[in-house]
N, C-alpha and C positions, 0 to 999 in steps of 0.2 A: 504494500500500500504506500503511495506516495501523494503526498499532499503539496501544494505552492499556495503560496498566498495566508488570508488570513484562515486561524483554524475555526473548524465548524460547530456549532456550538453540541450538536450531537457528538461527534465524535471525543472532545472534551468530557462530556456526561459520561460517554462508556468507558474512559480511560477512570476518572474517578469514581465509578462504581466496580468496578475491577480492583483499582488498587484498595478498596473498601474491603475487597473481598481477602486480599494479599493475593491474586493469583498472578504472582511474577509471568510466570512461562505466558500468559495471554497479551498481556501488558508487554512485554521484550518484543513479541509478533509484530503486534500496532505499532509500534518505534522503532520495529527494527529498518524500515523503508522509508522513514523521515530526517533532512537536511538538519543537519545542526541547530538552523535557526527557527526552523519549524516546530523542533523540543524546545528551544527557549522560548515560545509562544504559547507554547503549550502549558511550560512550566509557571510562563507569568500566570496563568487561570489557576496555579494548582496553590494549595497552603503551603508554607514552608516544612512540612513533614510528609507531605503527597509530593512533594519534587524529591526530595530526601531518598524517599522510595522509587523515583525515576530514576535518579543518578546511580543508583548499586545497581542495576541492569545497563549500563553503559563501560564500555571501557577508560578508562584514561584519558586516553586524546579525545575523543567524541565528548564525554564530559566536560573537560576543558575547553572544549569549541563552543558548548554549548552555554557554557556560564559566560563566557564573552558576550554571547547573544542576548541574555536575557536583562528586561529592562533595571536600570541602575536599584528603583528602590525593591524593585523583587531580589535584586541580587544581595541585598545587603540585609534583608530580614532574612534569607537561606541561611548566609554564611554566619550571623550571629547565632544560630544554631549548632553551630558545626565547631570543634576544636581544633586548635591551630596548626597542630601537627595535620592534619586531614587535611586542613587547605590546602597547606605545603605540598603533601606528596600525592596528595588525588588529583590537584589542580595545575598549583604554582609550578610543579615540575615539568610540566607537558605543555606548558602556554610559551608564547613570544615574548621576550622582555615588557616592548611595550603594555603589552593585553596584560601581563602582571600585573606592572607598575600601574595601570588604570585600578585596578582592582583592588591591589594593597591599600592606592589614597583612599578610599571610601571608608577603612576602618580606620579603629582608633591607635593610637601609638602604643599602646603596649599590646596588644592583641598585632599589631604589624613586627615588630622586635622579634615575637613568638614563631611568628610564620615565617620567617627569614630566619631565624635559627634552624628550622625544622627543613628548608631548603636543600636538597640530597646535591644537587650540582652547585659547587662552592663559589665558580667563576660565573656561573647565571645570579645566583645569590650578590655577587661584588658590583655586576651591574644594575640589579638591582635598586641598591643600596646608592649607587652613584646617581641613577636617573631619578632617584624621589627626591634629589638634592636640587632639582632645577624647579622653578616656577611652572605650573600645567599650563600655561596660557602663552608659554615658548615655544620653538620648536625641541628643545633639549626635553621639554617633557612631554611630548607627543612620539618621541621618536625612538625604534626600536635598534638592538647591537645584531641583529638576524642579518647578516649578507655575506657576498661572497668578496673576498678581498684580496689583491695579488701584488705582488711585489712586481717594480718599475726590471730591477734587472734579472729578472726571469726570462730563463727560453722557453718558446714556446712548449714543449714534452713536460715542462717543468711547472711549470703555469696548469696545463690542463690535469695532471697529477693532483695538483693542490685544489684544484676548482672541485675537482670529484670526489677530493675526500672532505672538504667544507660543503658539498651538496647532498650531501647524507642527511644533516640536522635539520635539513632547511625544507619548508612547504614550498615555496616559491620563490623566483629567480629571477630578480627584477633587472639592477642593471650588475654587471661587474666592477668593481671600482679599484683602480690602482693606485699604490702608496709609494710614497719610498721608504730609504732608511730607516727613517725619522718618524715613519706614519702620517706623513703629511700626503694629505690628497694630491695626486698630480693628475687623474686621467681617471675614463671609462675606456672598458677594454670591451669593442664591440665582436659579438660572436662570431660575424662573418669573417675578422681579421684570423680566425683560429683553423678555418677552413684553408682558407686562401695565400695564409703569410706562410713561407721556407720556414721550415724546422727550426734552423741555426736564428731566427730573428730574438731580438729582445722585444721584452713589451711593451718598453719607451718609445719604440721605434713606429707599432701600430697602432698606440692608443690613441683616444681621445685626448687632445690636451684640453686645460682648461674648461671642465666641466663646470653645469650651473653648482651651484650649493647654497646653503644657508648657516646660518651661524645657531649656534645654541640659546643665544639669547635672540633670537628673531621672531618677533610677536607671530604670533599662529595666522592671524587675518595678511599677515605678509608672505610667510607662506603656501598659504592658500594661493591668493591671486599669480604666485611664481608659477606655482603647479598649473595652474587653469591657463594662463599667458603659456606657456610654452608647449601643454601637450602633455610632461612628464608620467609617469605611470609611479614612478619614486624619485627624492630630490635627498642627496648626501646631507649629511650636516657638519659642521665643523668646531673645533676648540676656536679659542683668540688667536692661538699660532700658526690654525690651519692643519691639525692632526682631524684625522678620519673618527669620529665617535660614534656615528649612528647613520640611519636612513627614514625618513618617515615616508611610507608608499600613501600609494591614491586615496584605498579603502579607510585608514586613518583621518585622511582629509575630510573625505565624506561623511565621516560620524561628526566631524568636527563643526562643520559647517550647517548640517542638520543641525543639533546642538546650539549654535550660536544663532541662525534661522529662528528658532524656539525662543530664543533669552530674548531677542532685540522683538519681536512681536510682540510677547507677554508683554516688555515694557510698555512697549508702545499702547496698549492695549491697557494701561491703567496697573497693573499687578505687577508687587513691589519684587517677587522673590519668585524663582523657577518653581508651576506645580502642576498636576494634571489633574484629568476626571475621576481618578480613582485614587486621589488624595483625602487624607479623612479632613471631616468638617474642619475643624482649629485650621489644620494649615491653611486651605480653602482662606478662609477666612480672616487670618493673619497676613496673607498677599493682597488681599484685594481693597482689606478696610484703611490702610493709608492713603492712598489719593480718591476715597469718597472721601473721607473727614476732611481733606485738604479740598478737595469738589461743593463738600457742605461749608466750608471757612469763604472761598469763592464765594458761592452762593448768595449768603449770609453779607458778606462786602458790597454786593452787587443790589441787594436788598436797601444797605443803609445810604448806598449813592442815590438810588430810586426814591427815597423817602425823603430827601431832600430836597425833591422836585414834586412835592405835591403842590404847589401853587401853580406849577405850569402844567400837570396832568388836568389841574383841575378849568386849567384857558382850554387845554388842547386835548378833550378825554381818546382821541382818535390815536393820538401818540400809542396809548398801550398797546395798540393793535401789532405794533412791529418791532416790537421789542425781541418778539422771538427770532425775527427776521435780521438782527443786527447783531447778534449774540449767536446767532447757529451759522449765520455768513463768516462772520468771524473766524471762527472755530474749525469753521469748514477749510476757508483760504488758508492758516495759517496749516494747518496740517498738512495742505497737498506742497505746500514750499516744502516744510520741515522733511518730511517724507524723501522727497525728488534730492535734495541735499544729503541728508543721511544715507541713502542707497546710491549715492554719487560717490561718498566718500566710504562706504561699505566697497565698492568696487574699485578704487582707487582712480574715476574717469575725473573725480573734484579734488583739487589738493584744499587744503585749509589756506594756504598761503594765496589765495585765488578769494579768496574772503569780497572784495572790493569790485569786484570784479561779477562775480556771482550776484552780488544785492545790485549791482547796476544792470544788469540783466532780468532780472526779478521783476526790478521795479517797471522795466519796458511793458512783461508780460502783465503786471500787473494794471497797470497802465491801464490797458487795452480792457482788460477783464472789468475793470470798475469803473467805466466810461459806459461799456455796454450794459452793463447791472444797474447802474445809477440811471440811465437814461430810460431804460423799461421802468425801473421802477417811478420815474418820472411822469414817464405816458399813462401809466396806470393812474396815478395821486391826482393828474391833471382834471381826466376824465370822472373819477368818482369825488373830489375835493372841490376841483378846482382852480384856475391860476392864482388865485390870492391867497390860499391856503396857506399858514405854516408848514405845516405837515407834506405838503407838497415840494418843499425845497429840501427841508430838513432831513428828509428820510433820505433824500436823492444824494445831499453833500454828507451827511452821514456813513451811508454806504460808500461811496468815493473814499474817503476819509479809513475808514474801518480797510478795505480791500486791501492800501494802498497800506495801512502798516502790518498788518496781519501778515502780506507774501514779506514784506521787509524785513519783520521783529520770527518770522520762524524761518527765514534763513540766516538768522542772523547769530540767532543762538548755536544752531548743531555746529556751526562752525565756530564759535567761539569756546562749547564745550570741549570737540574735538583737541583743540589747542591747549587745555585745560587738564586731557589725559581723562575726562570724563565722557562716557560710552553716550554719543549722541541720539541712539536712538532713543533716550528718555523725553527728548525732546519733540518726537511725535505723538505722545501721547494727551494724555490731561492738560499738562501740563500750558502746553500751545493753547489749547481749547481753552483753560480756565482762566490764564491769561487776558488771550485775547476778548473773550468775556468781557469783563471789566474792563479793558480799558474800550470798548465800542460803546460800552455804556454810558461812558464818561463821555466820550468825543457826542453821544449822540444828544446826550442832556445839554450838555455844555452850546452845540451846535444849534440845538432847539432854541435857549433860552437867550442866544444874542440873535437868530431872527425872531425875535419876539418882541424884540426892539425897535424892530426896522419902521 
């Protein structure tokens, strides 16, 4: 039986009414035709003692592939289950540094100590230890010690010697990379050259020189965009001196970037802290009630500006009518800037240093967008008000006014956050909206109450 995609909720039901039963041998049948990631789908549906009883029906590696898979907080109520000798040698041992060192961060520091003693390979254990020392949001800590590596003055018989006996360890074989002495990266050694180069050549002589790389401390979203800019399928990484330490391949990227996808929506989206639908109430809760109470604070402000204009609500009661309309334009405008700016500079097509540049571009589009909005909403105030109307101009240069700082003030922020080392996308969310709120409110009373003088 082989399953793709999401799993069905029948087939789930018979898996836990079987292992209800304990009957391994039926249970082992149903999984034994399913992809790694398929059992970690599975296992997110099961309790952390219904997965417990999946995982002793797996071998080794298929276990370990398969707790790679399964989602962060399912994996981390498993393993608080589980003793640390067991992680070590059922899991920790059979995994890739990287997919380790993901996994070890999630625990706490003496339960990690325990699991790295318990490590059966001493030099997997030392990389370990070395990779949990880097920041996760570098490439030093995304990126795995798995590759094949060859020395610069190797002959070719000598080279493929060593490639075959380092391709034992290894699931996949992304690119070759050559060192010298020193362990400093010099080259990619392409496989065609092994075919086609004399016996007698060295491997300085056919490699790649100057391949791309990245540094250990190179923020993730930088290498991200290398990998995407170029095609790579894996991108080296290096020390300050330029020694070979690591490689972080595509698959890496991808979880990374999903990952990161997830965090800048949520923000955007109002919710203070990464959570999902099958988080309990508290946390639910605890993400989402800081920018309502900052939403109700807004609110509330917006309130007491509006209250100081009851003498002109009470000239003009027609005003209320559009209050929603100057407040949701608002909010609206500023977001689609803040947005188009953050995903400019999520992609690296906007530098920050382009600041000046951007808001005078803005303000073109914006131009245009609040010439045509003012002017409808003009034709319209005309026809049911009238030309003498206050409310006829006021709502017209109002919105003008509103459009025209709205695209201004939310391109204006994610790029000055940016520069700030603060994660811009906080600024397409509430934020913009509650903002600009208030201050359309202001412009619109204010704008009211001096044609009310004319």
């Amino acid at each position: 039986m082989h399953f793709t995609g999401t799993m069905n909720e029948e087939f789930i039901n018979s898996i836990k009414e079987l292992i209800q039963l304990q009957d391994s041998d039926k249970v082992k049948e149903l999984i034994g035709g399913l992809h790694p990631a398929d059992i970690a789908e599975l296992c997110d549906e099961l309790t952390p003692e219904d997965a417990k009883f999946i995982y002793r029906l797996m071998d080794n590696e298929t276990a370990a592939d398969v707790l790679v898979e399964m989602d962060e907080d399912t994996r981390k109520d498993f393993l608080d289950i589980l003793p640390p000798e067991t992680i070590a040698k059922r899991f920790v041992d059979y995994m890739d540094t990287d997919d380790a060192v993901e996994l070890i961060r999630e625990l706490d520091e003496d339960k990690q100590e325990e699991i790295l003693s318990h490590i059966g390979d001493i030099e997997q254990a030392g990389d370990i230890v070395d990779l949990l020392k880097y920041d996760e949001n570098t490439a030093g800590g995304l990126m795995g010690t798995e590759m094949v590596v060859v020395n610069e003055n190797w002959s070719m018989p000598e080279c493929l010697k060593e490639m075959r006996h380092q391709a034992e360890d290894l699931d996949d074989i992304y690119y070759i990379y050559v060192i010298d002495d020193d362990e400093r990266l010099r080259g990619v050694f392409p496989l065609k050259k092994m075919i086609s180069s004399p016996s007698v050549s060295k491997v300085k002589h056919v490699m790649k020189k100057e391949p791309l790389s990245v540094h250990v401390d190179t923020p993730i979203d930088e290498v991200v965009q290398t990998i995407e800019k170029y095609d790579l399928v894996a991108i080296p990484v290096v020390d300050s001196i330029g020694r070979l330490v690591g490689q972080i391949t595509v698959d890496d990227v991808m979880d990374e970037v999903r990952e990161q996808s997830e965090r800048d929506y949520q923000l955007a989206s109002g919710l203070s802290q990464d959570v999902e639908t099958d988080d309990n109430v508290f946390r639910q809760t605890s993400a989402r009630l800081p920018w309502l109470l900052i939403g109700m604070v807004g609110g509330i402000g917006n309130s007491i500006i509006l209250g100081n204009f009851d003498s002109t609500f009470a000239a003009h009661p027609e005003m209320a009518l559009y209050i929603p309309l100057i407040g949701g334009t608002g909010g609206n405008v500023g977001t689609q800037s803040s947005a188009l700016v953050v995903q400019g500079l999520a992609n690296n097509s906007l530098d920050e240093k382009d600041t000046f540049k951007q808001i005078v571009k803005e303000s073109v589009v914006a131009l245009i967008n609040a010439t045509i909005i003012s002017l409808l909403v003009y034709i319209y105030n005309f026809v049911r008000f009238g030309a003498t109307a206050t409310v006829t101009y006021s709502v017209s240069i109002s919105l003008f006014a509103v459009v025209m700082f709205a695209s201004i003030f939310g391109t204006f922020v994610p790029m000055v956050l940016k520069k700030l080392k603060i994660d811009p996308a906080i600024a397409t969310g509430p934020f913009i909206a509650i903002t600009n709120d208030i201050i359309g409110m202001m412009l619109y009373m204010g704008i009211t109450v001096l044609l009310s003088y004319r």
